[in-house]
mmCIF entry with sequence, helices, sheets and N, C-alpha, C, O atoms, coordinates in Angstrom:
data_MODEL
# 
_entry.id   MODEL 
# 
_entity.id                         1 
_entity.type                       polymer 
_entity.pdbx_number_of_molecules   1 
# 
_entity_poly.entity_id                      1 
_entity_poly.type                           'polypeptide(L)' 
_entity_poly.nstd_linkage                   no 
_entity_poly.nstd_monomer                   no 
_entity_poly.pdbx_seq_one_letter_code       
;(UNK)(UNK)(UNK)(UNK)(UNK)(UNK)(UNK)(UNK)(UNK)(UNK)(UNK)(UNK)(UNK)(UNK)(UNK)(UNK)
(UNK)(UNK)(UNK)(UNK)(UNK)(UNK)(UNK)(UNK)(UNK)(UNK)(UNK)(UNK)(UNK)(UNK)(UNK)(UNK)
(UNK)(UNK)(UNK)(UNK)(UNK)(UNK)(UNK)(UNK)(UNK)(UNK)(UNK)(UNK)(UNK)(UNK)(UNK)(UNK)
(UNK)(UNK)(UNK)(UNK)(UNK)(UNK)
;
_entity_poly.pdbx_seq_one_letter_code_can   XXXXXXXXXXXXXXXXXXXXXXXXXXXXXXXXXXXXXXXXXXXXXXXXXXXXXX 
_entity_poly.pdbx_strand_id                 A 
# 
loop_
_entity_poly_seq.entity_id 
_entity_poly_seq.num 
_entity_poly_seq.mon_id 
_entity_poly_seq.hetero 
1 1  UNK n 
1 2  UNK n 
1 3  UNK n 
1 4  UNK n 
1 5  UNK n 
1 6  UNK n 
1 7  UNK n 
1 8  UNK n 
1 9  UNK n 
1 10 UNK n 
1 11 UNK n 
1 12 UNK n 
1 13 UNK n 
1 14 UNK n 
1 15 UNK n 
1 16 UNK n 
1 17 UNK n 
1 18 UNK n 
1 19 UNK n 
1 20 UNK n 
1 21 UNK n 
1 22 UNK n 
1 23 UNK n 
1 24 UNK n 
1 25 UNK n 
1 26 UNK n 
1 27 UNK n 
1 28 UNK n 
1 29 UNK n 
1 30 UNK n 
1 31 UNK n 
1 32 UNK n 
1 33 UNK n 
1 34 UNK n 
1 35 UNK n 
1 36 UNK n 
1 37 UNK n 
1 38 UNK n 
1 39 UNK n 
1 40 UNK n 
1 41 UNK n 
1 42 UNK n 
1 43 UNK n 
1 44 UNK n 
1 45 UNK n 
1 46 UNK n 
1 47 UNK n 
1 48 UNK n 
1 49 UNK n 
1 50 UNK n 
1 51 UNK n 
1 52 UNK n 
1 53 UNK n 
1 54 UNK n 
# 
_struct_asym.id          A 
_struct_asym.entity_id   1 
# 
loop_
_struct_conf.conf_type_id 
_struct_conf.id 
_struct_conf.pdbx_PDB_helix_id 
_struct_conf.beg_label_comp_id 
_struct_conf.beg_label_asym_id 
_struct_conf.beg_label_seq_id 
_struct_conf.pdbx_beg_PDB_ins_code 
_struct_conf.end_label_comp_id 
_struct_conf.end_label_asym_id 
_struct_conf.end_label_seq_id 
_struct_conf.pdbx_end_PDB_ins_code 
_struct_conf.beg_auth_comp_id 
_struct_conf.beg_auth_asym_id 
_struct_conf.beg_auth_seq_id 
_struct_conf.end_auth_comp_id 
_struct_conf.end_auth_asym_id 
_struct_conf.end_auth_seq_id 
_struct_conf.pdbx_PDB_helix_class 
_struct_conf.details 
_struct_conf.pdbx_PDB_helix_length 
HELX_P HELX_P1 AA1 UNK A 9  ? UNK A 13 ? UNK A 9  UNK A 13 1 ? 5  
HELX_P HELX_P2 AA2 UNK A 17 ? UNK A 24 ? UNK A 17 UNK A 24 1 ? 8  
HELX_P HELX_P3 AA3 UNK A 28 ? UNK A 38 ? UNK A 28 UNK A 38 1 ? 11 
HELX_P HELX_P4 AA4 UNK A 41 ? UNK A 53 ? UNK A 41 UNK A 53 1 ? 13 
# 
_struct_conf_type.id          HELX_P 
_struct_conf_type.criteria    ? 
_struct_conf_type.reference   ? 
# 
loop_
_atom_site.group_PDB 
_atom_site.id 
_atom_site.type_symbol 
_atom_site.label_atom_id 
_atom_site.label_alt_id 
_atom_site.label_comp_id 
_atom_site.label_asym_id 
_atom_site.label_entity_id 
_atom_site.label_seq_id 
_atom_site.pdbx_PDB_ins_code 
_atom_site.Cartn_x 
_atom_site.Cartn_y 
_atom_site.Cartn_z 
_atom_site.occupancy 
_atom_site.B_iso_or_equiv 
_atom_site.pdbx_formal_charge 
_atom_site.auth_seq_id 
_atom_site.auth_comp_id 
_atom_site.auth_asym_id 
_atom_site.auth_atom_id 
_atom_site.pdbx_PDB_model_num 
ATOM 1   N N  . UNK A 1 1  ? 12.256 26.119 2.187   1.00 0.00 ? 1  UNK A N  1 
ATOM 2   C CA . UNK A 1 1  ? 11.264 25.496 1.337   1.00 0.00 ? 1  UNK A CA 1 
ATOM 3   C C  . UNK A 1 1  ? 11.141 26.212 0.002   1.00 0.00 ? 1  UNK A C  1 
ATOM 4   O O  . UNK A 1 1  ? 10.144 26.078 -0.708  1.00 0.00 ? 1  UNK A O  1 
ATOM 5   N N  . UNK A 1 2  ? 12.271 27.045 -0.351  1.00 0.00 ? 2  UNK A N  1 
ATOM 6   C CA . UNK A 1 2  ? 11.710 27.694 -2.335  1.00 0.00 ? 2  UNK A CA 1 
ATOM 7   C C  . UNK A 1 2  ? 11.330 28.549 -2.013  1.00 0.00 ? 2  UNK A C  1 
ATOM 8   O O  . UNK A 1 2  ? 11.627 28.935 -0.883  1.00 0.00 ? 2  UNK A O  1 
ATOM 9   N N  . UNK A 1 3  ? 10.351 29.408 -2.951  1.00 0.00 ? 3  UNK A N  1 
ATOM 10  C CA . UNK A 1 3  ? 9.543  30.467 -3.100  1.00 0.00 ? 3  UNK A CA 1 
ATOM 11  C C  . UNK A 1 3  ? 8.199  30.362 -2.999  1.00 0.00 ? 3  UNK A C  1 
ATOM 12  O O  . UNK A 1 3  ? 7.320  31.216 -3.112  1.00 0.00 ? 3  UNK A O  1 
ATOM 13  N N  . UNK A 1 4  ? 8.148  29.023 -2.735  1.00 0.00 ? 4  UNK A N  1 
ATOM 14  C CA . UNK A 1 4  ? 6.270  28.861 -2.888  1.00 0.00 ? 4  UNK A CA 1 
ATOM 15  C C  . UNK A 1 4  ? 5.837  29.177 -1.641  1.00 0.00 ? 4  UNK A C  1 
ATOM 16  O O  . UNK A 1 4  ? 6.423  28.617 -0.715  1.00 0.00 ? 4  UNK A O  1 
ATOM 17  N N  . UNK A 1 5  ? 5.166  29.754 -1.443  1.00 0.00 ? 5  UNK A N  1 
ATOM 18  C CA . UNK A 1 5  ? 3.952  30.397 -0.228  1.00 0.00 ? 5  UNK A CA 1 
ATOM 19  C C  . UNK A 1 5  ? 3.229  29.350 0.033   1.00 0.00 ? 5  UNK A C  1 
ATOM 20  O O  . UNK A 1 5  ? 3.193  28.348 -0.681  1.00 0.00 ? 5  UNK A O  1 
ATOM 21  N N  . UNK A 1 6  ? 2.320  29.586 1.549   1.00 0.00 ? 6  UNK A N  1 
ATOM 22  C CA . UNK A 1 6  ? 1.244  28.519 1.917   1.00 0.00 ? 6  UNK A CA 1 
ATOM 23  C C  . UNK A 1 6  ? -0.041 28.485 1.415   1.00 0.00 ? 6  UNK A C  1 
ATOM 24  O O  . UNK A 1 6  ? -0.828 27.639 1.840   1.00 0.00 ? 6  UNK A O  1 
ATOM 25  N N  . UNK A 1 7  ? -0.376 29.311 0.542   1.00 0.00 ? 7  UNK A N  1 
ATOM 26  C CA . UNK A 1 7  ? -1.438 29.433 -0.316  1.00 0.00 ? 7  UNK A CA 1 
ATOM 27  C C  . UNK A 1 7  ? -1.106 29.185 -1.451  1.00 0.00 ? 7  UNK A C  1 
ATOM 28  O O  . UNK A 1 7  ? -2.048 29.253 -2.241  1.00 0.00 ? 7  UNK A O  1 
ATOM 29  N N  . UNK A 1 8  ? -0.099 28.907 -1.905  1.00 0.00 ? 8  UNK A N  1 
ATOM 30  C CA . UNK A 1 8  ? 0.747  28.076 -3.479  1.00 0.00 ? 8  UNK A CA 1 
ATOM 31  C C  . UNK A 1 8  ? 0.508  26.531 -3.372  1.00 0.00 ? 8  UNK A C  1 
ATOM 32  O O  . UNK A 1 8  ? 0.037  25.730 -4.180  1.00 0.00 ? 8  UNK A O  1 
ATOM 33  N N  . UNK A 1 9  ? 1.109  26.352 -1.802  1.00 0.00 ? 9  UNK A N  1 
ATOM 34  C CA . UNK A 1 9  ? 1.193  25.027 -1.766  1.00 0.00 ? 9  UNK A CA 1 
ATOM 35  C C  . UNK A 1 9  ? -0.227 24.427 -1.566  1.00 0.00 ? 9  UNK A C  1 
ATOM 36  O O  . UNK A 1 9  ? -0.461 23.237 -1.778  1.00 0.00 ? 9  UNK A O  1 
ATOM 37  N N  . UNK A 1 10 ? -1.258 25.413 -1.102  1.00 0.00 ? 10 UNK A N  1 
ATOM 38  C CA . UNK A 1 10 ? -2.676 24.414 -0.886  1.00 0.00 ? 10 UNK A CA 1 
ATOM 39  C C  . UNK A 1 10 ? -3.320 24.651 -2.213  1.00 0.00 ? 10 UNK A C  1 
ATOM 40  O O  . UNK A 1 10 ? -4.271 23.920 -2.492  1.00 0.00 ? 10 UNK A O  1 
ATOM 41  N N  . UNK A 1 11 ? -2.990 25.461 -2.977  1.00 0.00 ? 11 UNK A N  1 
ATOM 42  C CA . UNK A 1 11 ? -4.051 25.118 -4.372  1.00 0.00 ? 11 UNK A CA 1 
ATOM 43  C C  . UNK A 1 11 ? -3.071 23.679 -4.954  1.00 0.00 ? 11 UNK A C  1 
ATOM 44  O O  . UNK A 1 11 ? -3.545 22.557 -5.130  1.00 0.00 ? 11 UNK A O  1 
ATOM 45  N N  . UNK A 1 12 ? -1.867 24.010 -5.140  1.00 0.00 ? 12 UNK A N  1 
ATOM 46  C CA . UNK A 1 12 ? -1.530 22.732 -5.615  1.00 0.00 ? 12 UNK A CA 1 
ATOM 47  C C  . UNK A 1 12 ? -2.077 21.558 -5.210  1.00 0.00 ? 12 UNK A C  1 
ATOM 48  O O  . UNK A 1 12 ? -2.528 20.816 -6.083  1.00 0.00 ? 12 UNK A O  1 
ATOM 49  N N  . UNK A 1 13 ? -2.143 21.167 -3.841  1.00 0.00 ? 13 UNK A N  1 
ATOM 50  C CA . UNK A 1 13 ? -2.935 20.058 -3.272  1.00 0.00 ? 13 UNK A CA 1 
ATOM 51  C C  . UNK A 1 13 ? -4.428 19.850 -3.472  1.00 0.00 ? 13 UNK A C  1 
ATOM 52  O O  . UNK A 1 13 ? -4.835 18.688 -3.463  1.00 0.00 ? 13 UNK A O  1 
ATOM 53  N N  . UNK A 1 14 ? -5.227 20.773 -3.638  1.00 0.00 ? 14 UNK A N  1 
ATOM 54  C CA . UNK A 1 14 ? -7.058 21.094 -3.949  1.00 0.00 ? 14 UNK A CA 1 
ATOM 55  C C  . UNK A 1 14 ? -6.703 20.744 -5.382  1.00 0.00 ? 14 UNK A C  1 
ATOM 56  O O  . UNK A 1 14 ? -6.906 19.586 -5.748  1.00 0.00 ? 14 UNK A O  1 
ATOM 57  N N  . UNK A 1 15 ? -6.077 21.832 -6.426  1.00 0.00 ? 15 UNK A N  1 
ATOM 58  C CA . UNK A 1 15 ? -6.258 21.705 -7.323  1.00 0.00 ? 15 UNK A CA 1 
ATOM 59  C C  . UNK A 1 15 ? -5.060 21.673 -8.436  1.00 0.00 ? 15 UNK A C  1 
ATOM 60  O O  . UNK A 1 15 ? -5.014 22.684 -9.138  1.00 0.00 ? 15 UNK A O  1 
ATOM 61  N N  . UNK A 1 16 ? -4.065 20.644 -8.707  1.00 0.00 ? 16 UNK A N  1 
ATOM 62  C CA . UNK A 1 16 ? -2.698 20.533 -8.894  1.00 0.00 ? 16 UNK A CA 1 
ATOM 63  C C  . UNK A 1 16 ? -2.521 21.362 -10.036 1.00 0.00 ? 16 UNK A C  1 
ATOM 64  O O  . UNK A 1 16 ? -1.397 21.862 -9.986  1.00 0.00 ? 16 UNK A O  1 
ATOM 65  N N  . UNK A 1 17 ? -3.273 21.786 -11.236 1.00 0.00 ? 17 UNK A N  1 
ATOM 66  C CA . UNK A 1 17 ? -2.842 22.352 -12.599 1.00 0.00 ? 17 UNK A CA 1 
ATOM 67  C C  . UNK A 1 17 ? -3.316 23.830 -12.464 1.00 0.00 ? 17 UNK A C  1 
ATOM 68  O O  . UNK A 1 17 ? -2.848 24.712 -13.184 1.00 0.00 ? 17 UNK A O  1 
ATOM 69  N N  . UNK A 1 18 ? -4.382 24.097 -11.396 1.00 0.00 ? 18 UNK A N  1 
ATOM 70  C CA . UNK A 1 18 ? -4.075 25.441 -10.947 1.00 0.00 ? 18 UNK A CA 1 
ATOM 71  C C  . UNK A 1 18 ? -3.163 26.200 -10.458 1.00 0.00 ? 18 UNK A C  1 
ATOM 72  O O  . UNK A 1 18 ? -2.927 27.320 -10.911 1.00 0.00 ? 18 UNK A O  1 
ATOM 73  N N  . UNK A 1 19 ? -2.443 25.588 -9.311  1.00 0.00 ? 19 UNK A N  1 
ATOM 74  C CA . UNK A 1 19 ? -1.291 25.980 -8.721  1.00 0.00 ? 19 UNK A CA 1 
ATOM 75  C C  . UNK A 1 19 ? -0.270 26.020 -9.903  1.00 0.00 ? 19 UNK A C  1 
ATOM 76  O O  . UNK A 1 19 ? 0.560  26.917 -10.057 1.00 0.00 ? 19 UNK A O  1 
ATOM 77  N N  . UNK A 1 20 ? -0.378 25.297 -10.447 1.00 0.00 ? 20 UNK A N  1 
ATOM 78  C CA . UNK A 1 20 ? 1.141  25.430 -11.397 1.00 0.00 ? 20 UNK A CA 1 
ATOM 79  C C  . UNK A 1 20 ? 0.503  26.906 -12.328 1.00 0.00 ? 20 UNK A C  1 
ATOM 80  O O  . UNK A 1 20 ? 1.211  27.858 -12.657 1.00 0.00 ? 20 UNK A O  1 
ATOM 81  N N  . UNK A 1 21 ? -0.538 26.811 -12.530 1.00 0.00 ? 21 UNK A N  1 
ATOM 82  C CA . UNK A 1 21 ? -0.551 27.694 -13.932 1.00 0.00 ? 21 UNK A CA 1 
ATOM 83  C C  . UNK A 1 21 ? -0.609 28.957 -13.177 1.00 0.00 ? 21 UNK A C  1 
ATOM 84  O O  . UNK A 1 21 ? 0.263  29.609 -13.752 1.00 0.00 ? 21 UNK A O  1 
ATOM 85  N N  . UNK A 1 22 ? -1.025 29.617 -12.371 1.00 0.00 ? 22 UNK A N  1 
ATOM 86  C CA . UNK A 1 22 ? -0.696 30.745 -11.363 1.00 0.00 ? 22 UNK A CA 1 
ATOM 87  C C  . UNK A 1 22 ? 0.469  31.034 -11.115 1.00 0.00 ? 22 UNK A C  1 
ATOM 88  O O  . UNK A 1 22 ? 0.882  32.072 -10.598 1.00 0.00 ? 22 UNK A O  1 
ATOM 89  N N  . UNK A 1 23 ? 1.079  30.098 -11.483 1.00 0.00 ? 23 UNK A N  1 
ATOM 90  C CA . UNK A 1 23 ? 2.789  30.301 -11.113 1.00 0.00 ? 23 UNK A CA 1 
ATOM 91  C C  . UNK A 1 23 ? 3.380  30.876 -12.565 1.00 0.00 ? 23 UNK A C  1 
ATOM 92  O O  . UNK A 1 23 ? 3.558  32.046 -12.906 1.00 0.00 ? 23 UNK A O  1 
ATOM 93  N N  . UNK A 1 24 ? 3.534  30.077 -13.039 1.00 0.00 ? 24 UNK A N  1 
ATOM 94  C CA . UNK A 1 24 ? 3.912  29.669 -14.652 1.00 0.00 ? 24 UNK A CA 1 
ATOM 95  C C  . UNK A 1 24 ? 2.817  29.806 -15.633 1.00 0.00 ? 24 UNK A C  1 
ATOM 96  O O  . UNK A 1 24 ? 3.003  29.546 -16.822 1.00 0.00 ? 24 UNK A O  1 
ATOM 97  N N  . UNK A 1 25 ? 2.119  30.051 -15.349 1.00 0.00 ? 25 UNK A N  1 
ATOM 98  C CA . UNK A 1 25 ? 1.158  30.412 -16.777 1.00 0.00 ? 25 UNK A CA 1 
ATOM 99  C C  . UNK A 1 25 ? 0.691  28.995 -17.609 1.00 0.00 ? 25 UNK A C  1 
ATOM 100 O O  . UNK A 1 25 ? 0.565  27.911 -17.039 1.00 0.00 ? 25 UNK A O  1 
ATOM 101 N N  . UNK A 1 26 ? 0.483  29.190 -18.916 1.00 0.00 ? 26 UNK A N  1 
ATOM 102 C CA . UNK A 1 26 ? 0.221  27.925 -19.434 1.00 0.00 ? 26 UNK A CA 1 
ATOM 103 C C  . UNK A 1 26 ? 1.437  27.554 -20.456 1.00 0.00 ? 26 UNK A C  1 
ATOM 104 O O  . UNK A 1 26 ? 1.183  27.085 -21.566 1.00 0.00 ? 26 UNK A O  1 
ATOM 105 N N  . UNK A 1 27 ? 2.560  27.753 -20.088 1.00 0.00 ? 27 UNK A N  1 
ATOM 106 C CA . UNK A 1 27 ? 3.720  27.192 -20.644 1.00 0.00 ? 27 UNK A CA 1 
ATOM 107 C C  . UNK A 1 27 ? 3.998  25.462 -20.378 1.00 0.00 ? 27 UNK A C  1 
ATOM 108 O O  . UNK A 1 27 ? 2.999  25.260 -19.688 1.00 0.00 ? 27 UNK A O  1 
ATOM 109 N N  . UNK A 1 28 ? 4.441  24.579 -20.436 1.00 0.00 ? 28 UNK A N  1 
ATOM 110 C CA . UNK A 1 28 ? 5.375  23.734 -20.638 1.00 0.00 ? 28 UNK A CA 1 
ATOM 111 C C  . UNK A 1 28 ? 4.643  22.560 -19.305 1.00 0.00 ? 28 UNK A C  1 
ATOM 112 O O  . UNK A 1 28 ? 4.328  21.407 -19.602 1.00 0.00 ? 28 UNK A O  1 
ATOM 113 N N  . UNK A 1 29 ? 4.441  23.229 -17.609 1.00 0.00 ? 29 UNK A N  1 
ATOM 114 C CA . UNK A 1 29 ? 5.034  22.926 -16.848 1.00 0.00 ? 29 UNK A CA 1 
ATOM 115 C C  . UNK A 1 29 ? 3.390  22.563 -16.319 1.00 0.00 ? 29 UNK A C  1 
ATOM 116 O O  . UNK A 1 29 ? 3.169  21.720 -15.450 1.00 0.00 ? 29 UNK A O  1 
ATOM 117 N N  . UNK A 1 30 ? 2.309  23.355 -17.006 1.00 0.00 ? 30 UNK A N  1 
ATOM 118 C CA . UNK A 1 30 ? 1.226  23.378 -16.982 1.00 0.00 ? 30 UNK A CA 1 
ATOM 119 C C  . UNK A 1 30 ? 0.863  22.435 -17.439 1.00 0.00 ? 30 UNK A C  1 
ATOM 120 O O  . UNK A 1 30 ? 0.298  21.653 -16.675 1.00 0.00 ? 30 UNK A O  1 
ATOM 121 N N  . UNK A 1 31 ? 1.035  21.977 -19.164 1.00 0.00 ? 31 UNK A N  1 
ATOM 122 C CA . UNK A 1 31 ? 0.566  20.624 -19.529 1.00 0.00 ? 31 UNK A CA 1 
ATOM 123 C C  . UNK A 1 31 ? 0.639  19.546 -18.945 1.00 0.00 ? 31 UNK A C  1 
ATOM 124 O O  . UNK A 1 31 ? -0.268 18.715 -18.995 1.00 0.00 ? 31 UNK A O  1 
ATOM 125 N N  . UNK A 1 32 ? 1.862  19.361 -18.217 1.00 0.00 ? 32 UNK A N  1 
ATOM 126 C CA . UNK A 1 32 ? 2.555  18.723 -17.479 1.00 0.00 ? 32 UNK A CA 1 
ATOM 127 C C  . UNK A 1 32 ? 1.737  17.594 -16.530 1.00 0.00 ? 32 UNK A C  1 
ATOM 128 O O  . UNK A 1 32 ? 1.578  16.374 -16.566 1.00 0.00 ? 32 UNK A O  1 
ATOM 129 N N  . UNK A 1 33 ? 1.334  18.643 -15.708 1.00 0.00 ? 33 UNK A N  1 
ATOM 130 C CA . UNK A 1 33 ? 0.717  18.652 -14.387 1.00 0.00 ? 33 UNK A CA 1 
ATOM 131 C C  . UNK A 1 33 ? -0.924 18.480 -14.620 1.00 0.00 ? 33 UNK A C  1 
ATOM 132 O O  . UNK A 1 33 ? -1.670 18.063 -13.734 1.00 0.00 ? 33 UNK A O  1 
ATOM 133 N N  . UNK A 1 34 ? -1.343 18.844 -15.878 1.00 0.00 ? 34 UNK A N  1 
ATOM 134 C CA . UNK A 1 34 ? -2.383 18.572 -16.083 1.00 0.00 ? 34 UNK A CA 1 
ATOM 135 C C  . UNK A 1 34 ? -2.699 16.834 -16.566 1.00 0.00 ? 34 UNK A C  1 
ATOM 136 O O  . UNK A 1 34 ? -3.658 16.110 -16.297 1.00 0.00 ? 34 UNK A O  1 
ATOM 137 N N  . UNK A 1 35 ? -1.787 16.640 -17.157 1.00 0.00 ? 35 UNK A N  1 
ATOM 138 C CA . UNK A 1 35 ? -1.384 15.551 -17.797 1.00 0.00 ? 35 UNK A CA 1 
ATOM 139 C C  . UNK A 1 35 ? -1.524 14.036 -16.575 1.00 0.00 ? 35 UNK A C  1 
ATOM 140 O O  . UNK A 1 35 ? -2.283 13.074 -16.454 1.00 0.00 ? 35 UNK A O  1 
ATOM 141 N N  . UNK A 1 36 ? -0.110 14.657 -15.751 1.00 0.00 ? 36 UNK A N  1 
ATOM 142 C CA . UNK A 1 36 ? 0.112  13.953 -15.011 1.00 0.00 ? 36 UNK A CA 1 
ATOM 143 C C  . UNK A 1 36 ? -1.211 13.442 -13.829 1.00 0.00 ? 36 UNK A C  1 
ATOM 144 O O  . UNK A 1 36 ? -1.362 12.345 -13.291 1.00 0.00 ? 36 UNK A O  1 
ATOM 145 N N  . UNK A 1 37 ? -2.193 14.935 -13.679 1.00 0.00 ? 37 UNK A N  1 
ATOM 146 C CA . UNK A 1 37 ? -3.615 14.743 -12.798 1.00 0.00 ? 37 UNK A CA 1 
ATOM 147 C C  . UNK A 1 37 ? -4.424 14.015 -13.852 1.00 0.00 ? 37 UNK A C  1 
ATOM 148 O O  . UNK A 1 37 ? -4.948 13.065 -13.270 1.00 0.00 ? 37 UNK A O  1 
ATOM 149 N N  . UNK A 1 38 ? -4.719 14.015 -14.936 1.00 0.00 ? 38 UNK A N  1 
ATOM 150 C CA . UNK A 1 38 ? -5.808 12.980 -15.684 1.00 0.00 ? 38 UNK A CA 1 
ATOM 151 C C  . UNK A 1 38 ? -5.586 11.676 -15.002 1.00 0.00 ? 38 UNK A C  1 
ATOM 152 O O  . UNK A 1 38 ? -6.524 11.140 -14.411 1.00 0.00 ? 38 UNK A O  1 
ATOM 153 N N  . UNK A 1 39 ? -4.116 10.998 -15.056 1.00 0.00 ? 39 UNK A N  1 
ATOM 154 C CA . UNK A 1 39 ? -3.481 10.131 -15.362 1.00 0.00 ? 39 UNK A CA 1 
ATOM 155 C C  . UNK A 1 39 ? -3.572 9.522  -14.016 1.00 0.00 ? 39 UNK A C  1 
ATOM 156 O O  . UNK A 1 39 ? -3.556 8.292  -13.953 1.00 0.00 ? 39 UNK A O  1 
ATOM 157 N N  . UNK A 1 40 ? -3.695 10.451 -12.573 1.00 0.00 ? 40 UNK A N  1 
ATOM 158 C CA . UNK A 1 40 ? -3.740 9.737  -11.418 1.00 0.00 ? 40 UNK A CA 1 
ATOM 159 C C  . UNK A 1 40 ? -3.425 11.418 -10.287 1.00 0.00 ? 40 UNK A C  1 
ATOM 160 O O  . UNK A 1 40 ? -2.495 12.219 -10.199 1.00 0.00 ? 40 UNK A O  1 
ATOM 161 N N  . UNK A 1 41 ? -4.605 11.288 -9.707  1.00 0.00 ? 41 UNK A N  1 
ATOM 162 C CA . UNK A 1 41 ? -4.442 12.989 -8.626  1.00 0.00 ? 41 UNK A CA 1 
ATOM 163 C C  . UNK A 1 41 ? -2.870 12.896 -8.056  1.00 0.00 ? 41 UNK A C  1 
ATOM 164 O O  . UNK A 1 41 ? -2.019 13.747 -8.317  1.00 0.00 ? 41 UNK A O  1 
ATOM 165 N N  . UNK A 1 42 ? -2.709 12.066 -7.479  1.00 0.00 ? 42 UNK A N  1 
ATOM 166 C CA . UNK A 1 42 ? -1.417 12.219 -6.387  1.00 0.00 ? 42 UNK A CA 1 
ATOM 167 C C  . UNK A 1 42 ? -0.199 12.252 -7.388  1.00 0.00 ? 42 UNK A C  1 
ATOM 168 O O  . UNK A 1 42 ? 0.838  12.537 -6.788  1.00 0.00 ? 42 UNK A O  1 
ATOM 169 N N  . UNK A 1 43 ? 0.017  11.999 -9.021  1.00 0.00 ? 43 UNK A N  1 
ATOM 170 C CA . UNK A 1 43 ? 1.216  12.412 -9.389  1.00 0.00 ? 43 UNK A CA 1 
ATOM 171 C C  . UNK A 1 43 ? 0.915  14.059 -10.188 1.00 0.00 ? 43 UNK A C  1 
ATOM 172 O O  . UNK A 1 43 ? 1.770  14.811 -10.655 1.00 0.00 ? 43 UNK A O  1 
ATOM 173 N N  . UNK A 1 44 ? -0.457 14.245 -10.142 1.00 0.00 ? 44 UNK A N  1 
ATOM 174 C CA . UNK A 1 44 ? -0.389 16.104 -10.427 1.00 0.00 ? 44 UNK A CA 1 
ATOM 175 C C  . UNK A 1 44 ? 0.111  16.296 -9.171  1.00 0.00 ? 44 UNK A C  1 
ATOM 176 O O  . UNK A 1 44 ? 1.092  17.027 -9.306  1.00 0.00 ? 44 UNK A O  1 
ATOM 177 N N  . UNK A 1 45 ? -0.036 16.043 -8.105  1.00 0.00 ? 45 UNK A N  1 
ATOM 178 C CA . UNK A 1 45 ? -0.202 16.596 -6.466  1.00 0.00 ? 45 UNK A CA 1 
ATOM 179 C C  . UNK A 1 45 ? 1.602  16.814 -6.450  1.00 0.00 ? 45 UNK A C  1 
ATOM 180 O O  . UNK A 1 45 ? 2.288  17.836 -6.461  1.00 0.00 ? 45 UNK A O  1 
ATOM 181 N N  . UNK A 1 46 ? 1.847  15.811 -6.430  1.00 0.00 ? 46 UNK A N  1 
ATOM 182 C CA . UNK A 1 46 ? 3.233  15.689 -6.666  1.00 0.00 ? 46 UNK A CA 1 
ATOM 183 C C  . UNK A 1 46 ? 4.497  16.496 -7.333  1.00 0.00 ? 46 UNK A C  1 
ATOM 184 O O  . UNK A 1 46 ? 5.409  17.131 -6.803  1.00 0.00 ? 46 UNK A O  1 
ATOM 185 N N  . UNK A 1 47 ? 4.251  16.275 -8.433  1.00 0.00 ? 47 UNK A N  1 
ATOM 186 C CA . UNK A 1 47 ? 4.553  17.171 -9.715  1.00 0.00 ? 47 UNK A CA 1 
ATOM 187 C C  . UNK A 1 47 ? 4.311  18.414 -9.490  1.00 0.00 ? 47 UNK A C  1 
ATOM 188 O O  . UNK A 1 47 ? 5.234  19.200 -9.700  1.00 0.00 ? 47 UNK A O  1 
ATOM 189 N N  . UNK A 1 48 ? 3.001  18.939 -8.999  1.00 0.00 ? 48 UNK A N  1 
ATOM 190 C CA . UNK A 1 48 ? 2.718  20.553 -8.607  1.00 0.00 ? 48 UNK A CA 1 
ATOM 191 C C  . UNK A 1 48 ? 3.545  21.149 -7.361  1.00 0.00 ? 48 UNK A C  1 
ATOM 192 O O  . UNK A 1 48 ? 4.156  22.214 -7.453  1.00 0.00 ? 48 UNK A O  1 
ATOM 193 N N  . UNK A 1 49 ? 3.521  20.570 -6.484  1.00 0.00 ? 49 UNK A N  1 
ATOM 194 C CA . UNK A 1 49 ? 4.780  20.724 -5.367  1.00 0.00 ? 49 UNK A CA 1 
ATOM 195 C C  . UNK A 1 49 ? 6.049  20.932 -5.411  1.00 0.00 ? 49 UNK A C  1 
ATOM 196 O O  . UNK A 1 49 ? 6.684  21.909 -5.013  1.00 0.00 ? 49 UNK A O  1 
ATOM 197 N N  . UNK A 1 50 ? 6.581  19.497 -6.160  1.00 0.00 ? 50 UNK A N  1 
ATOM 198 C CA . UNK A 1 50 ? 7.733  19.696 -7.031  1.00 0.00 ? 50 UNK A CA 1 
ATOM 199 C C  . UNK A 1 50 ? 8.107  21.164 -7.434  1.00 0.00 ? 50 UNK A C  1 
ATOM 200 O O  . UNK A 1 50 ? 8.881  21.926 -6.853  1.00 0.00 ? 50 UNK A O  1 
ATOM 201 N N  . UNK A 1 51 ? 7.214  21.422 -8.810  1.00 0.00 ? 51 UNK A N  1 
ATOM 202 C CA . UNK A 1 51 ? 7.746  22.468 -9.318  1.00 0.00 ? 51 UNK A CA 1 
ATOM 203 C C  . UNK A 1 51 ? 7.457  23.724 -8.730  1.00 0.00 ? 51 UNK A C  1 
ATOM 204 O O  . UNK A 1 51 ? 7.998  24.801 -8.979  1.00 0.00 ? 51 UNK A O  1 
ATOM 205 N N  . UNK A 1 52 ? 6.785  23.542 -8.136  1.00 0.00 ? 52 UNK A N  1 
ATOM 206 C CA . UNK A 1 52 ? 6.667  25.034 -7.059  1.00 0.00 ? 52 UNK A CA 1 
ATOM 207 C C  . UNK A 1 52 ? 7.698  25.537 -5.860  1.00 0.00 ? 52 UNK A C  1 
ATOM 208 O O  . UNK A 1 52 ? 7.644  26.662 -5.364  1.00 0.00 ? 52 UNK A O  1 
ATOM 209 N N  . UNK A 1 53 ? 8.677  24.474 -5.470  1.00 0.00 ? 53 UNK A N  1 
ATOM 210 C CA . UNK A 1 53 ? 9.174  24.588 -4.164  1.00 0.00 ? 53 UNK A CA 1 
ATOM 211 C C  . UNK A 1 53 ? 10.133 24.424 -5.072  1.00 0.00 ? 53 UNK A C  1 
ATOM 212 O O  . UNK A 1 53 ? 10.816 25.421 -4.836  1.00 0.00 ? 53 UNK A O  1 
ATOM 213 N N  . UNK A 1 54 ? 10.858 23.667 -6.262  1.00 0.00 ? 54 UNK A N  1 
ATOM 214 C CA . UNK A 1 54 ? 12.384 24.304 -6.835  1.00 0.00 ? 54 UNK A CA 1 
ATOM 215 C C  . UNK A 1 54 ? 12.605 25.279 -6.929  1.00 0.00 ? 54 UNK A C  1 
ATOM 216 O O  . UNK A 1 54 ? 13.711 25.625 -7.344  1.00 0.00 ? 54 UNK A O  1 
# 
């Protein structure tokens, strides 16, 4: 499953632009995911998983 831990993967799910930015900071991958959660929870949810488990 990647590098993401089981406490990576549940903030991503609670809170999708947290998990990413704990990871990655507020670079690129952050807007992203923040973006993508305004826009509809389950494609931050998504997207945050994603980039956590590549």
């Amino acid at each position: 499953m990647g590098t993401a831990t089981f406490v990576d993967i549940i903030i991503a799910i609670l809170l999708p632009p947290l998990g990413v930015f704990l990871k990655f900071g507020c670079h690129s991958e952050f807007w992203i995911c923040l973006i993508l959660t305004i826009f509809g929870y389950l494609p931050g949810i998504i997207y945050a998983i994603y980039i956590l488990t590549k």
